[in-house]
N, C-alpha and C positions, 0 to 999 in steps of 0.2 A: 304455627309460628314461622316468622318467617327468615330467622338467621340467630347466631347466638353473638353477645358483645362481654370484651373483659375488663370489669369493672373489679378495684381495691379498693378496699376498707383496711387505715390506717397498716398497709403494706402486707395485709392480706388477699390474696387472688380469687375469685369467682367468676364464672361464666353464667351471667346473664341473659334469660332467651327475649327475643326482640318482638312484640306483636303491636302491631303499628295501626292494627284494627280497634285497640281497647285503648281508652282515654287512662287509665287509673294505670299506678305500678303498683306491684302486687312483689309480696315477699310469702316466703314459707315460715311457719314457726321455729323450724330448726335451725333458720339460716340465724335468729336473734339467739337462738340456745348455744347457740356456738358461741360467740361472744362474749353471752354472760357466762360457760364455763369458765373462757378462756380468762377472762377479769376476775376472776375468785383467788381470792391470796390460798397459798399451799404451805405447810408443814415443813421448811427447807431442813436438810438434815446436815447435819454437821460437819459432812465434808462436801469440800471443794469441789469432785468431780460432776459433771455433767451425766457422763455415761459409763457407771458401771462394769465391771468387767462381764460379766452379762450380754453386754451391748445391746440394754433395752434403755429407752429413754423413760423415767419415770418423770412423772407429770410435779409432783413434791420439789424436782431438783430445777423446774423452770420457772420463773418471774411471769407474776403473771403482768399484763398490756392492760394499759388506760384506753376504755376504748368510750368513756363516757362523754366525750367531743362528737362524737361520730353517729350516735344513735339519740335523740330526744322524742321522748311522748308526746302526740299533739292529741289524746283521747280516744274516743271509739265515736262511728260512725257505719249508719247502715247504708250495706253498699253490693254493688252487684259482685259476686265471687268467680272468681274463673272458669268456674263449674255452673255458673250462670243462676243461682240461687240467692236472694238475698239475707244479708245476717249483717248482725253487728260485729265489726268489726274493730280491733284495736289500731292505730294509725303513727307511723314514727315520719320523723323528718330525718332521713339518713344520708349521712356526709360520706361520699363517694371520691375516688380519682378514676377516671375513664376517659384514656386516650390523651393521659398530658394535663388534664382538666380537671380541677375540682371541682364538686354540684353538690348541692344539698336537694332531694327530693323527698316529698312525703311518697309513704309506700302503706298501703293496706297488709297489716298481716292476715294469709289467705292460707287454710288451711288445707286447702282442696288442691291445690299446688302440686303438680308431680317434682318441678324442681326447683333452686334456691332464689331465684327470684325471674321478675318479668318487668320487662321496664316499657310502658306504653308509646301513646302516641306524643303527647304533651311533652314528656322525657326526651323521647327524639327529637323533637322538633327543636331544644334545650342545645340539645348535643351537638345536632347540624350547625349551632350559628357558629 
């Protein structure tokens, strides 16, 4: 890889690695489980506070984020993996801010992934104009 870029989902931060040799972007499963924790309505408790005397932040006393603008299904498709193995794969069209810029790009979910995502060739070339 040849550099890392930092890209937000609806004012969330990630560092994306750059490989400018692969045509496809490539995401991890974890990066979309995140998400859909974060989207799951919680149990809010009946007081007001935020943080506990504790000072542990409980997950129940936070709202959860609409993040269903930001991730759509475009299906599954078999495709070469980072790990250079073919499989079918699941495929989203992910709404991004990088660098000032909003992009919508499709992104292979890639399980072989050591980190949250990998944005290709096609992507950069997207980003440079």
């Amino acid at each position: 890889m040849q550099n890392e870029i930092y890209v937000e989902v609806r004012n969330v931060g990630f560092g994306f690695g750059v490989d400018a040799k692969r045509k496809r972007n490539y995401v991890h499963p974890a990066f979309l489980s995140f998400f859909s924790f974060a989207a799951k309505p919680y149990h809010m408790n009946t007081s007001d506070e935020m943080v506990p005397d504790d000072g542990i932040i409980h997950l129940e006393n936070i709202e959860p984020m609409d993040f269903s603008e930001a991730f759509h299904f475009c299906g599954k498709q078999l495709v070469l993996c980072h790990d250079k193995k073919l499989r079918i794969c699941r495929m989203y069209r992910i709404t991004f801010e990088c660098e000032g810029r909003v992009q919508a790009l499709p992104f292979v979910v890639d399980k072989s992934l050591t980190i949250p995502g990998l944005l290709g060739k096609v992507a950069i070339e997207i980003l440079k104009k």
